[in-house]
N, C-alpha and C positions, 0 to 999 in steps of 0.2 A: 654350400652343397654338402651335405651328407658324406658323401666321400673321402673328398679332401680336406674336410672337416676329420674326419677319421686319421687320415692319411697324414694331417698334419701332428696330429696328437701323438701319433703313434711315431714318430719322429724324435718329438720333445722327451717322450716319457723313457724311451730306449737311451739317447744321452744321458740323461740322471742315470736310470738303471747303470750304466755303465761307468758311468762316476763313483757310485757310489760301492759297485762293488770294487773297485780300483782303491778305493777308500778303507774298505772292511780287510783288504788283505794284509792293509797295514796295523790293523789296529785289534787288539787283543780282547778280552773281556769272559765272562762266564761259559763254561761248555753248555755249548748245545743240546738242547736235552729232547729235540721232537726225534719222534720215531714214523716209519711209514707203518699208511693205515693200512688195516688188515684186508683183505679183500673178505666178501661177502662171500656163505658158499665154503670158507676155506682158506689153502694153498693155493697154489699155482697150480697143483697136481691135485688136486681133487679131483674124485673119478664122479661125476654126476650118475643117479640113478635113477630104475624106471620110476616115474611117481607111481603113490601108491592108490589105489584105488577110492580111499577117501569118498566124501558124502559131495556131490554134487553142487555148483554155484548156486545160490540160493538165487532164481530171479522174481524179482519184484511185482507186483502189479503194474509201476510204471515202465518200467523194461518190456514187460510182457507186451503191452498194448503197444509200444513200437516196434516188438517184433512180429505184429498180427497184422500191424497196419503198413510195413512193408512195401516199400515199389519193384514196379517188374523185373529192374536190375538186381536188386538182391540188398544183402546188410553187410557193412563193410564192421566189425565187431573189432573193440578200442579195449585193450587191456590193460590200462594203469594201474601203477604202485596209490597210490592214493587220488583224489580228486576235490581232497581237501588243502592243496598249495594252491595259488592263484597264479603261477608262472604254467602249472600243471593244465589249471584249466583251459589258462589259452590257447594251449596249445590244442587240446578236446576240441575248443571253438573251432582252431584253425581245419582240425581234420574234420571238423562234420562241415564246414562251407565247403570243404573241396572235394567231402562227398557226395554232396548236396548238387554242386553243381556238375557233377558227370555224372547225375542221374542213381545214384546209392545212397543207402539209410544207413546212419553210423551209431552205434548203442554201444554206450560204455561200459561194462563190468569193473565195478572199484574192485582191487585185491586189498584194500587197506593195509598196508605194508605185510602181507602174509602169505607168502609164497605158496602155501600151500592151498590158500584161497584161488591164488593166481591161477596155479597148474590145472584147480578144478574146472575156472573159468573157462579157458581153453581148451577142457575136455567138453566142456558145455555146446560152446560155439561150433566146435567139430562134430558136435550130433546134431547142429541144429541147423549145418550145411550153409555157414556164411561163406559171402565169395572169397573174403581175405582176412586177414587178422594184422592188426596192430598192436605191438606189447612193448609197453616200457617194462623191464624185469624188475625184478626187488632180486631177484639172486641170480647173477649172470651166468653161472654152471646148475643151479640146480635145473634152470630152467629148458636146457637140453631134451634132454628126454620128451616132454611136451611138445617141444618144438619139432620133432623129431615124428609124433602121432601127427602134427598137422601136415606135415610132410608127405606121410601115409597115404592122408585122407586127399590132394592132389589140394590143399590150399595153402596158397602163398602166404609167406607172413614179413613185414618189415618192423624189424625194430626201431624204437625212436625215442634216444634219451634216457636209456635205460636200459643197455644193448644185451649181448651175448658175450661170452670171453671171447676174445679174436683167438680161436686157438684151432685144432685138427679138428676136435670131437665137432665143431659148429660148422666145419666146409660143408656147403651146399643143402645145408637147413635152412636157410632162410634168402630172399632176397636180395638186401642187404639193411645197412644200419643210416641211420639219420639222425641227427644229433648234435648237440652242442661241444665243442672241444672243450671237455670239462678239466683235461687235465692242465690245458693251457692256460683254460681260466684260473684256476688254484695258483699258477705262477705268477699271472697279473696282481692277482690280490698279493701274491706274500710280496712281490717287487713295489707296491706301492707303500704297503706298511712298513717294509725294511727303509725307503726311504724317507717317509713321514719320521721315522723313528730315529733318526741317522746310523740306523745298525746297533741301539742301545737300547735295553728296558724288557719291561716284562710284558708277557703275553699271556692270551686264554685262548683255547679254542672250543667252541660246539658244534659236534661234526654229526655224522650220520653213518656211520657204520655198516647197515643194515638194505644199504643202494648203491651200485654200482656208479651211477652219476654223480652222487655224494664222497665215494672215498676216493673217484678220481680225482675229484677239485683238490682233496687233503694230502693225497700224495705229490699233485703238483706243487701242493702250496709246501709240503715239507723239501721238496726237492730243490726250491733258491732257498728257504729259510736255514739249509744245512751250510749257507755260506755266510752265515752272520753268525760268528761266536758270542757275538756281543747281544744278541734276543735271547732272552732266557723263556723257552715253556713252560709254565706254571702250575697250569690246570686245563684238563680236559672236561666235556661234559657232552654230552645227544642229545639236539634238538632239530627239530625241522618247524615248530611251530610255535605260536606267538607265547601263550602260558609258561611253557621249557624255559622258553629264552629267557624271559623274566626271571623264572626262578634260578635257573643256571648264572644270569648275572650278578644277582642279589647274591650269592653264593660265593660267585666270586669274588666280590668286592671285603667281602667277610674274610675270607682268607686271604686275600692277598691286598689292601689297604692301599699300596702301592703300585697298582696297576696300572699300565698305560696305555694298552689296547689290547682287543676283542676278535678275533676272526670269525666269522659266523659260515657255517656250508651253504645258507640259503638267508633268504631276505627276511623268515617269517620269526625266524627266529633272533635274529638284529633287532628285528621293533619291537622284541619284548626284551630284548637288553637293554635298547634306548630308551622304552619306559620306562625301568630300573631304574639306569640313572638320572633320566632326569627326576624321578620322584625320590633319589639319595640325594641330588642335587652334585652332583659328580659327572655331569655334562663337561664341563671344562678339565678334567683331567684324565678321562679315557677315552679315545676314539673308536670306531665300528669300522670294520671291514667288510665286505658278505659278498653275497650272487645274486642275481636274478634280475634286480631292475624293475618290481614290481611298484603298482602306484605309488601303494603309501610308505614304501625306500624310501622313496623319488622327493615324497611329500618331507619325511622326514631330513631328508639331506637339505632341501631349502628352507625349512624352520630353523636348522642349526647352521646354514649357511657352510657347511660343509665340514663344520668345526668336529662335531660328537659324531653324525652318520655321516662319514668322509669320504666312503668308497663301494662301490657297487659294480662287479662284472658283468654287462647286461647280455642277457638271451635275447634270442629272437625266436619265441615262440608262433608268432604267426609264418613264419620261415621254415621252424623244423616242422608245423603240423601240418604245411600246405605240400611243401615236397614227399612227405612219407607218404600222403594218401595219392599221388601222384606217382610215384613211385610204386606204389603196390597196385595200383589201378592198369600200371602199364604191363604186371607180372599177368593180372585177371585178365584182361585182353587180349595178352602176345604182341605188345606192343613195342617190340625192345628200343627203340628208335625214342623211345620216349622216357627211356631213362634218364638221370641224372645225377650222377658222381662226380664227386672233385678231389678223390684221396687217393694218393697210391703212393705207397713209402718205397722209396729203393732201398735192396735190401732187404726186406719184409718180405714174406708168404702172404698171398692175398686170399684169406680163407673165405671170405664174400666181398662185396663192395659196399664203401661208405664216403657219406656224406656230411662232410662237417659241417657247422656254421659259427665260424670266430668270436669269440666275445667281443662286445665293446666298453673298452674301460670309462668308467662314470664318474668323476669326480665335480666337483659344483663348477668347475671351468669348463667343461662338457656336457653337462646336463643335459642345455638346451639342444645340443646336436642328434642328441638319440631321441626316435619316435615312440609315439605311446604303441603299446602290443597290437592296441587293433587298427594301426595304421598298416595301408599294406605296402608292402615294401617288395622288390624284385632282389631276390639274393644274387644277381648280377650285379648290382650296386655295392653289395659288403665283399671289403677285403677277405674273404672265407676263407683262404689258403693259410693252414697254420703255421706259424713259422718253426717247423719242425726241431732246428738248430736255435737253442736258445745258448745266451750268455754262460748260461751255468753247466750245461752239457758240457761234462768230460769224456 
């Protein structure tokens, strides 16, 4: 079962972890040279402003015909950072089945990573009287402001996977958040390579800078990586998609000859690393790290048997896109009874409520345990609860 399948893994991989950092305290080797990623947006203290009035989302011929053809309930309107990841889209799938099935039309606005496209988008949607709004951000603080007009206009919004900063400026702007524990996932990943590695050797990373679900993975994954003196950081580089990663690999193999593994912020950019090398034929000497858990990860990790594509964080996007449109459907209603949260930090200010859903660590001894995206799954069944207190928290 699924579960205890999980349950046991997550058992086994916590001993090593803790072996091995038991190990690393003892043993010396090159300073540490990662640094945390920057947040998008800024500081911490960034003061977000009003957006500016800007030319309008451009809507399509195809958008337009499904905002004409419309049912009696209304449009429930999908703001993604892009629509070109395929962890992205499932998740689009998941929210238009579960707005499909309570009777609402759900229509995507791509922002293609450009915030400013975004803000347009969500000025669109607010003139065009959707019942609720869905946005993954590209800028967690710029995107206040906008959030802040649909507010105005009396429509709920939930974020999903792509949040808001948890800070004062976002109380009671939005819903709440739904989403992947991205930061947790970054620490799975860096505890799996620190151990694949025994705390020794060089690294690269391709991160994404420019999305708040992307620099949490990297700051998770810098936050165990600051307890290995013996990883050395080598090379950074931006990718989220298959071309990048390629060329960002080839790149770094070029510079650094001696590499020994790759951390990737997402899946799409790992399978253009792994084409890399297997087309240098340097499969056998650097390993892949990443997120997501998409097919052709999946495909890739069993071609190498887990040797070159070794490790995969998996999402549950049919999980974060079925609860967020359920979650915002219960705001459109007055439903409250039909919420659904599972976070609450002691100690923490709770500027809205949020719902996480836990990675599942993916290694070729695991594989088979995790279902494909479009299985449906009841997030009563995943351990969702993050394990807040990790090894490495001081």
């Amino acid at each position: 079962m699924l579960v205890n399948s999980m349950k046991r893994y997550k058992l086994v991989f916590l001993v090593l972890v803790f072996a091995l950092v038991a190990a690393s305290c003892n043993s010396t080797g090159s300073t540490e040279t990662t640094t945390t990623a920057a947040a998008p947006g800024g500081t911490d203290n960034t003061t977000a402003t009003e957006p500016s009035a800007g030319a309008d989302y451009n809507i399509d011929d195809s958008t337009q015909q499904q905002i004409d053809s419309a049912g009696s309930k209304g449009i429930i309107g999908l703001s993604y950072n892009t629509t070109e990841i395929p962890v992205v889209a499932a998740q689009q799938e998941a929210n238009r089945l579960a707005a499909e099935a309570a009777g609402y039309d759900a229509i995507v606005f791509d922002a293609r990573f450009d915030s400013a496209e975004q803000i347009a988008s969500i000025r669109t949607m607010i003139q065009l009287g959707v019942k609720g709004i869905i946005i993954s951000a590209i800028d967690d603080r710029a995107i206040i402001p906008a959030l802040q007009l649909a507010k105005d206009a009396g429509i709920p919004v939930v974020m999903e996977d792509g949040g808001v900063a948890h800070s004062p400026e976002a109380e009671g702007l939005i819903v709440g958040y739904v989403g992947a524990d991205n930061f947790r996932a970054g620490e799975l990943d860096a505890e799996y390579l620190a151990r694949r590695l025994n705390g020794k050797g060089k690294i690269a990373v391709m991160g994404f800078r420019a999305i708040s679900a992307a620099y949490e993975r990297e700051n998770g994954f810098n936050n165990v990586l600051k307890h290995y003196p013996g990883i050395e950081y080598v090379s950074y580089a931006e990718a989220v998609g298959v071309p990048a990663g390629l060329k960002n690999m080839q790149d770094f193999m070029q510079r650094t000859p001696d590499l020994d593994a790759v951390y990737c912020i997402n899946d799409p950019g790992c399978e253009g690393a792994y084409q890399a090398l297997i087309a240098a034929g340097k499969q056998d000497q650097i390993f892949l790290v990443s997120n997501d858990a998409d097919p052709l990860a999946l495909d890739y990790m069993r071609e190498s048997n887990g040797q070159t594509y070794a490790y995969t964080s998996a999402q549950w996007p049919q999980v974060m896109g079925k609860v967020a449109v359920e979650n915002l459907i219960a705001a459109i209603e007055g439903n409250d009874d039909a919420f659904q949260w599972n976070v609450e930090i002691i100690g923490e200010p709770q500027y809205f409520p949020r719902f996480f859903v836990a990675p599942f660590p993916i290694t070729i001894d695991t594989i088979d345990d995790y279902p494909a995206w479009t299985t449906a799954v009841d997030y009563r069944d995943i351990d969702s609860t993050p394990p807040w207190v990790s090894p490495y928290d001081k």
